[in-house]
DRENGU-893449 format. One line per 8 residues: their letters; for each residue x, y, z of N, C-alpha, C. Coordinates in steps of 0.001 Angstrom, whole numbers, plus 500000, padded with zeros to 6 digits. Example, Ala and Ser with C-alpha at 12.3 -4.5 7.8 and 13.67 -1.06 7.14 Angstrom:
as	513190/494310/507800/512300/495500/507800/513200/496700/507800; 512850/497750/507080/513670/498940/507140/512900/500030/507870
end
This chain:
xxxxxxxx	441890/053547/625177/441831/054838/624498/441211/055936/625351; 440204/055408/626331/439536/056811/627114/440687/056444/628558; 441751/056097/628656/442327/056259/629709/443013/057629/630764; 443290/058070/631667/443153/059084/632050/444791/059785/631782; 445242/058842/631154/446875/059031/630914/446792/058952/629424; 447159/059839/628592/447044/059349/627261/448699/058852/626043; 448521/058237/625321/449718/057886/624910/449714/059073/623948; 450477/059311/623377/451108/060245/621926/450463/059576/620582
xxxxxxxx	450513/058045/620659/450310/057150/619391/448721/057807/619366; 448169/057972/620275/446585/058466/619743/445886/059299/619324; 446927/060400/620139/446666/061918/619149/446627/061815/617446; 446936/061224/617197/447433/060836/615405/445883/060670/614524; 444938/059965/615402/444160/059227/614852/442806/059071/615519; 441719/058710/614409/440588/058071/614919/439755/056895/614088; 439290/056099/614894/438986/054951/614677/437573/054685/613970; 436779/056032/613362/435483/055489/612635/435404/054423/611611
xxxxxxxx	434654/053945/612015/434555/052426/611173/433422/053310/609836; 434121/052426/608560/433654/052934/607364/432554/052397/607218; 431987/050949/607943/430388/050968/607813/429224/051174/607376; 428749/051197/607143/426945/052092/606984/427233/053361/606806; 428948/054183/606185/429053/055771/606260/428903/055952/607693; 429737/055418/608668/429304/056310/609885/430227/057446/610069; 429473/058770/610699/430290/059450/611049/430534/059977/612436; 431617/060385/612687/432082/060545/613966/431015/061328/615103
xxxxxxxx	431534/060831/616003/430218/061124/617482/431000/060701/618237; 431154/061552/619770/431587/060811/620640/430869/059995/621184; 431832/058936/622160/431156/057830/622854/430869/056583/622120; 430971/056466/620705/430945/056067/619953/431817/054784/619898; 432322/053760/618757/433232/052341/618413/434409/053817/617633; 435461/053780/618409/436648/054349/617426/436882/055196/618024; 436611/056121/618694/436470/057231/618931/437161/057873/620567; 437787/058573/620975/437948/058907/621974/438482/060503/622298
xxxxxxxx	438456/060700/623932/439176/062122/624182/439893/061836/623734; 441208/061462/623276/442458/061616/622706/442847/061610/621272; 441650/061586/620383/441775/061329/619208/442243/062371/618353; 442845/062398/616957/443267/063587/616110/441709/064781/616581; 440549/063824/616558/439543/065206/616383/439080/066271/617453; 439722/065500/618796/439998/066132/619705/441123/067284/620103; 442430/066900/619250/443762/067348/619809/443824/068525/618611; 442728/068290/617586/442981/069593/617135/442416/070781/617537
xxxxxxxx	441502/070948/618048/440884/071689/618902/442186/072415/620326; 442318/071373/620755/442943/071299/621945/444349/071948/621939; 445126/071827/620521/446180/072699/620378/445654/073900/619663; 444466/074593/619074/444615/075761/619011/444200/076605/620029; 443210/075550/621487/443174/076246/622822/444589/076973/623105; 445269/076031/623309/446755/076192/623551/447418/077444/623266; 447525/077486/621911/447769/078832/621164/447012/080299/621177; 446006/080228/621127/445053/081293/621536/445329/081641/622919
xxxxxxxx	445805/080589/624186/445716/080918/625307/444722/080379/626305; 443142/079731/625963/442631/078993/626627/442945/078158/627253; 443844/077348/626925/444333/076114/627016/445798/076532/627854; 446578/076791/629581/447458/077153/629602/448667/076152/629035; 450166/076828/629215/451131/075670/628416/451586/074601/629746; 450976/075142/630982/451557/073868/631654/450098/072901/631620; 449298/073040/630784/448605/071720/631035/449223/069846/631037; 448012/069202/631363/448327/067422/631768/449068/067106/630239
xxxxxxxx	448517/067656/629259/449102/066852/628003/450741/067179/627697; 451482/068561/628452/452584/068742/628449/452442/069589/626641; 451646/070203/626436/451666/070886/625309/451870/072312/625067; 453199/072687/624782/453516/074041/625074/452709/074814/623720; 453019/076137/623343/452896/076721/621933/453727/076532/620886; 455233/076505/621633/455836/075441/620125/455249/074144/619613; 454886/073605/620463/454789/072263/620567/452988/072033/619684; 452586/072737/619998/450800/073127/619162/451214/073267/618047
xxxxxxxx	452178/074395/617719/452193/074718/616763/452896/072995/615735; 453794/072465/615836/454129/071303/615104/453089/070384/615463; 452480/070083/616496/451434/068876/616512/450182/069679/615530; 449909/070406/615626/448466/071097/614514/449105/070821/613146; 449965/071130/612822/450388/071153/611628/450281/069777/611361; 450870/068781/611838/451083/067312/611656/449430/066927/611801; 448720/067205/612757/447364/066552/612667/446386/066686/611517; 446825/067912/610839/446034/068561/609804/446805/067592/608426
xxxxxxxx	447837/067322/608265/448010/066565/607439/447466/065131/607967; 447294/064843/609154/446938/062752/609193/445515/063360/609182; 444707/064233/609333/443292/063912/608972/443018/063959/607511; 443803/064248/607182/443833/064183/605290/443876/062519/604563; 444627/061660/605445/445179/060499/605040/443523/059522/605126; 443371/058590/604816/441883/057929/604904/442411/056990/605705; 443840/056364/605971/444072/055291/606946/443984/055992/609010; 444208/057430/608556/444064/057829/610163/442524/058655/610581
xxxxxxxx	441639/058313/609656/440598/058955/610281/439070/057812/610135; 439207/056901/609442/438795/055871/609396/439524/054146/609245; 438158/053254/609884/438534/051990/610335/437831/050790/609330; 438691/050082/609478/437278/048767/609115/437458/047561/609909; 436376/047068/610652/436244/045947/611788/435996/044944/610852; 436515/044191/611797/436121/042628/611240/435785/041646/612642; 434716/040704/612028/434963/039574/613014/435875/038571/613274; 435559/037526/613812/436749/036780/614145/437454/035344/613001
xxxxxxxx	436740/035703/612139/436834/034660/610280/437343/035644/609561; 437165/037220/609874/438355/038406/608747/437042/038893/608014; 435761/038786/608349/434878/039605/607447/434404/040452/608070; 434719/041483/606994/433758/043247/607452/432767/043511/608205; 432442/044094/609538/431478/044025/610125/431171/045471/610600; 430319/046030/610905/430008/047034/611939/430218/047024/613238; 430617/047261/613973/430754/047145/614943/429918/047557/615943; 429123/048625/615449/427985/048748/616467/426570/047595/616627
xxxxxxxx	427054/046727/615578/426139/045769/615640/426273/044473/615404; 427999/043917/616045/428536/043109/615975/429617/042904/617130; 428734/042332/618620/430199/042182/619576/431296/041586/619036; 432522/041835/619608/433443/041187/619227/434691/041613/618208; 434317/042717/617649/434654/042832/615941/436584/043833/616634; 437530/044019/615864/438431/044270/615797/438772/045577/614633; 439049/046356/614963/439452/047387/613882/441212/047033/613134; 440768/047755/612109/441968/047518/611059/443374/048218/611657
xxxxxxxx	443569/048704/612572/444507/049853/613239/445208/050714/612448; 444110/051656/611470/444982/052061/610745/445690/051451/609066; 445396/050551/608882/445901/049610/608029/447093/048723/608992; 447312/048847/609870/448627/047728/610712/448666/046811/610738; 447028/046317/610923/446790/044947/611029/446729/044006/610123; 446472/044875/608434/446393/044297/607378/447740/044309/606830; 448270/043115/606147/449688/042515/606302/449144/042780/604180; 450261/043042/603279/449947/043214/601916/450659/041758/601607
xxxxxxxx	450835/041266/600736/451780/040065/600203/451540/040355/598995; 452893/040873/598534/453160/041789/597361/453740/041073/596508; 453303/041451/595235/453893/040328/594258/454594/041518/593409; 455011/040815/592017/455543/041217/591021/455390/040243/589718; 455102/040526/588685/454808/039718/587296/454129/038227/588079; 453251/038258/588745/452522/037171/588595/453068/036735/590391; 454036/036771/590486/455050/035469/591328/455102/036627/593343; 454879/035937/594466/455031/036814/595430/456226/037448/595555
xxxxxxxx	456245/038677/595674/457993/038831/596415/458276/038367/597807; 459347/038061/598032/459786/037796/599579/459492/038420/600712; 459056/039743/600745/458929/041034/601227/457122/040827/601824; 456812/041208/603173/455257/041806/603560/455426/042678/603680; 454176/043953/603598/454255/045020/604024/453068/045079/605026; 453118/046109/606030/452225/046231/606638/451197/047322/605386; 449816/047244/605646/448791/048225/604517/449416/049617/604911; 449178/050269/606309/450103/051561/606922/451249/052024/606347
xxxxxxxx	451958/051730/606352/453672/051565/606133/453424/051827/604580; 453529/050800/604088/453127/050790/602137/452214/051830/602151; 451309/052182/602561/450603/053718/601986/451511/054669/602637; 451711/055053/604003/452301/056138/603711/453860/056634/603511; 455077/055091/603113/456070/055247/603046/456366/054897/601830; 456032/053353/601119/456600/053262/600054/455975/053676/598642; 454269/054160/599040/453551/055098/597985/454231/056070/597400; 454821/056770/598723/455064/058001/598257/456564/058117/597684
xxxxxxxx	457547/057236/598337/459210/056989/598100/458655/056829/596221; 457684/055907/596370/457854/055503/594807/457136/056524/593604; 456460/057573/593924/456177/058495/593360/457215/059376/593667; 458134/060012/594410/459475/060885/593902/460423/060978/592963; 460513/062120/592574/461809/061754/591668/463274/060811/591966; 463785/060552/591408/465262/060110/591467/466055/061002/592355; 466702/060904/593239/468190/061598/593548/468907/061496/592565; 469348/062925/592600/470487/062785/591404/472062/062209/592218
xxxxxxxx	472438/061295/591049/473929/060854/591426/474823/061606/592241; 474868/062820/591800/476039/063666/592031/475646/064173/593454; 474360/063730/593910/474296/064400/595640/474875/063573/596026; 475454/064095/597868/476454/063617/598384/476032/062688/599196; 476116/061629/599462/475614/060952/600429/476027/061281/601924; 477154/062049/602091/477765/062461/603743/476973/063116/603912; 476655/063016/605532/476081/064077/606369/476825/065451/606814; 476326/066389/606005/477201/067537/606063/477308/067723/607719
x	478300/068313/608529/478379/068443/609928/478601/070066/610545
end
């Protein structure tokens, strides 16, 4: 995560472990230059002009402008701005006071096994995925019949 090349997947997110209430600090378990709490900063450099558009991250002012927008909604989400570690048996730990311990990635790592009237369904979900895809699919209304399924061209 503090590597000198950064991926895209990290801008999204940060890793505070829910713990003892900890809250974010750099240098910290979770935490890095590349994190949502960094890149929001970093794209309104951008935009203002501090920040020029040929910088290392390849972040123009269009490009601020849709990544700010998107970051401001995943710091809203509780799976991209906090973590929960575990040791190596699957129980909750701190991590600042537990070598070893593994964060939840987000919910990725936690697998759901979803039932229905009692009985499992066939189906896992990742915890990630099921919060922020099939939560929300399943709180929308219906499509109505009569929309078209073709891709207008």
């Amino acid at each position: 995560m503090n590597s000198p090349t950064p991926s895209h997947h990290w801008f999204h997110y940060t890793d505070v472990p829910v713990a003892d209430a900890e809250k974010y600090g750099d240098g910290k378990v979770g935490r890095s230059k590349w994190d949502v709490v960094h890149m929001i900063p970093y794209c309104i450099g951008v935009l203002k002009g501090d920040v020029p558009e040929d910088n290392p991250r390849k972040i123009t002012k269009p490009i601020a402008v849709i990544l700010l927008a998107h970051f401001v909604g995943d710091i809203h989400q509780p799976l991209h701005v906090g973590a929960e570690f575990f040791d190596k048996e699957g129980h909750p730990v701190n991590p600042g006071k537990i070598a070893g311990s593994f964060e939840d990635q987000g919910g990725n790592s936690l697998t759901l096994n979803l039932t229905s009237g009692g009985t499992e369904l066939a189906r896992h979900s990742k915890f990630h995925g099921f919060w922020d895809s099939e939560t929300v699919i399943a709180n929308l209304p219906p499509m109505p019949e009569t929309l078209s399924k073709r891709k207008n061209t």
